[in-house]
C-alpha positions in Angstrom: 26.9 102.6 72.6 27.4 98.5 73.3 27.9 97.6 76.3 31.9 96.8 75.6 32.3 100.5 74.5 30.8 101.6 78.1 32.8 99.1 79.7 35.7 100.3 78.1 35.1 103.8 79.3 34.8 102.9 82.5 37.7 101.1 82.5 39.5 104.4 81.2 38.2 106.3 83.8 38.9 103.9 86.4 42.7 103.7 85.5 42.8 107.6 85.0 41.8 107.5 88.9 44.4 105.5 89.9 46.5 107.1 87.9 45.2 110.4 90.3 45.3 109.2 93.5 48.7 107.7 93.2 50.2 111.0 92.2 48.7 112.5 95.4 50.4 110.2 97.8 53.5 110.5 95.6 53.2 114.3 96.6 52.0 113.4 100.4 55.2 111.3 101.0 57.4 114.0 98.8 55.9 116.5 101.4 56.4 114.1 104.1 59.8 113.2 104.0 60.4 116.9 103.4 58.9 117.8 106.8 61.2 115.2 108.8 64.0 116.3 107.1 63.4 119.7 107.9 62.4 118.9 112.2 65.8 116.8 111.8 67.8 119.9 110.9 66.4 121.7 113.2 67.0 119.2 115.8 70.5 119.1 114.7 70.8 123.3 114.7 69.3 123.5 118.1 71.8 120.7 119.1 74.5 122.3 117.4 74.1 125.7 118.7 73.9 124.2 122.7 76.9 123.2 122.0 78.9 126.0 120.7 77.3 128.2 123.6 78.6 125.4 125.8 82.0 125.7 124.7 82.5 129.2 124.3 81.4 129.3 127.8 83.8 126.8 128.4 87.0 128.5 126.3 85.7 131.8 128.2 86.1 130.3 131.6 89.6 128.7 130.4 90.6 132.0 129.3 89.8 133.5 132.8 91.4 131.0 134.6 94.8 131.4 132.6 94.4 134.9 133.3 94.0 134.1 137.4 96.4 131.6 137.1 99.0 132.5 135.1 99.9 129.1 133.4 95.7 128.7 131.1 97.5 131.0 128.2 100.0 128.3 127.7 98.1 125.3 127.8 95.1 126.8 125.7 98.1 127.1 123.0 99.2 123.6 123.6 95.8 122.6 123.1 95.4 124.3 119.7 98.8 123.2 119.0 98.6 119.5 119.5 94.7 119.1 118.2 94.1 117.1 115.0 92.3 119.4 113.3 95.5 121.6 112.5 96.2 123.8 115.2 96.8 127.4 113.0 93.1 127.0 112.5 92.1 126.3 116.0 94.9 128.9 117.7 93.3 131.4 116.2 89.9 130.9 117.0 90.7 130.6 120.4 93.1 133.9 120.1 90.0 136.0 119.4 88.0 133.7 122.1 90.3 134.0 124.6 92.4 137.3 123.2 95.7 135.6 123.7 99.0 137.2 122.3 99.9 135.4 119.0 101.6 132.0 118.8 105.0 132.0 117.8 105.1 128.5 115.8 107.1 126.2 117.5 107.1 127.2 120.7 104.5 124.8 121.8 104.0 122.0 119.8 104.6 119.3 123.1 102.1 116.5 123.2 100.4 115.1 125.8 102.8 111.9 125.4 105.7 113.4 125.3 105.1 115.8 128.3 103.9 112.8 130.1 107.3 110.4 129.3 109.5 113.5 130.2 108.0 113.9 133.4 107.8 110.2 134.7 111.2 109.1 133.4 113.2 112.0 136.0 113.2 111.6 140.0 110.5 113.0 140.6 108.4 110.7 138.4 104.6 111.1 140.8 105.1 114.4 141.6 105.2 115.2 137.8 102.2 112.3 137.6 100.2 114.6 139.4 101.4 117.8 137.8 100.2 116.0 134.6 97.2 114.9 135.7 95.9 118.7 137.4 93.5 121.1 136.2 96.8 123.0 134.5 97.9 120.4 132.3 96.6 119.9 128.3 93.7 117.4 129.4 92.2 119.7 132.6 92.2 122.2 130.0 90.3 119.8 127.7 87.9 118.9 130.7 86.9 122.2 131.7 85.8 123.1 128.0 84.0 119.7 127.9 81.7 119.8 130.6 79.8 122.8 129.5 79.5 121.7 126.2 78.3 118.6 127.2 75.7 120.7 129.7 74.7 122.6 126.7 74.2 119.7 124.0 72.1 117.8 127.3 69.9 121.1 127.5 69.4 121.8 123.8 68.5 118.2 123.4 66.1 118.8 126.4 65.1 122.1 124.4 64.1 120.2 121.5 62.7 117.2 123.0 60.5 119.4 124.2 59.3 121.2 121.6 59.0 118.4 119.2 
């Protein structure tokens, strides 16, 4: 053999172990990228599921307080009524969260704007201000289902901050 046939060969060689060790980082990033897409899903679950125990702790509590308070049923339907996601859907989800008696379409489909206008434009115009702005209303409804969702997306984040 010359010495420009062994050169050859190890030239070959050489290549065919390039050729090697590239397709085992190709594999090391494949498996890579797999891994941090799988810790970001379950980031995102654990995040996920903190909040929907946050809010059905929050649509339980609602529920409770219509119950106490007589007026919650009616403004848990205005809130599935009036929300943007189509409010059939929402209704009855919250109709088995909340076990409220069906909604009789129409009935209350008010908006927050309208119910606002109507109360400021009569004599009374602050006390229905206030009325508006109480824990009864469409938006104190929507506050006390956001604050423990928002305490259980902060402790699921905390959850998987932790663990990560």
């Amino acid at each position: 053999m010359s010495l420009i046939q062994a050169g050859g060969v190890l030239r070959r060689q050489g290549v065919q172990g390039f050729g090697a060790a590239a397709d085992i980082e190709s594999r090391e990033n494949t498996a890579r990228s797999q891994l941090e897409s799988a810790k970001f899903a379950q980031k995102m679950n654990t995040i996920g599921t903190g909040g929907g125990i946050g809010a059905m702790y929050g649509l339980k509590s609602a529920a409770g307080a219509a119950g106490a308070g007589g007026g919650g049923t009616a403004t848990l339907q205005t809130l599935a009524a009036t929300s943007p996601e189509g409010g059939i859907s929402v209704l009855k989800g919250l109709e088995g969260a909340a076990n409220l008696a069906p909604n009789t379409l129409g009935t209350t489909t008010a908006s927050v704007g309208g119910a606002g206008a109507g109360a400021g434009a009569g004599a009374g115009g602050a006390a229905g201000g206030a009325g508006a702005a109480g824990s009864s209303g469409f938006l104190g409804t929507l506050g006390a289902i956001a604050a423990p969702i928002a305490i259980g997306l902060g402790v699921a984040y905390l959850i998987s901050e932790l663990f990560d």
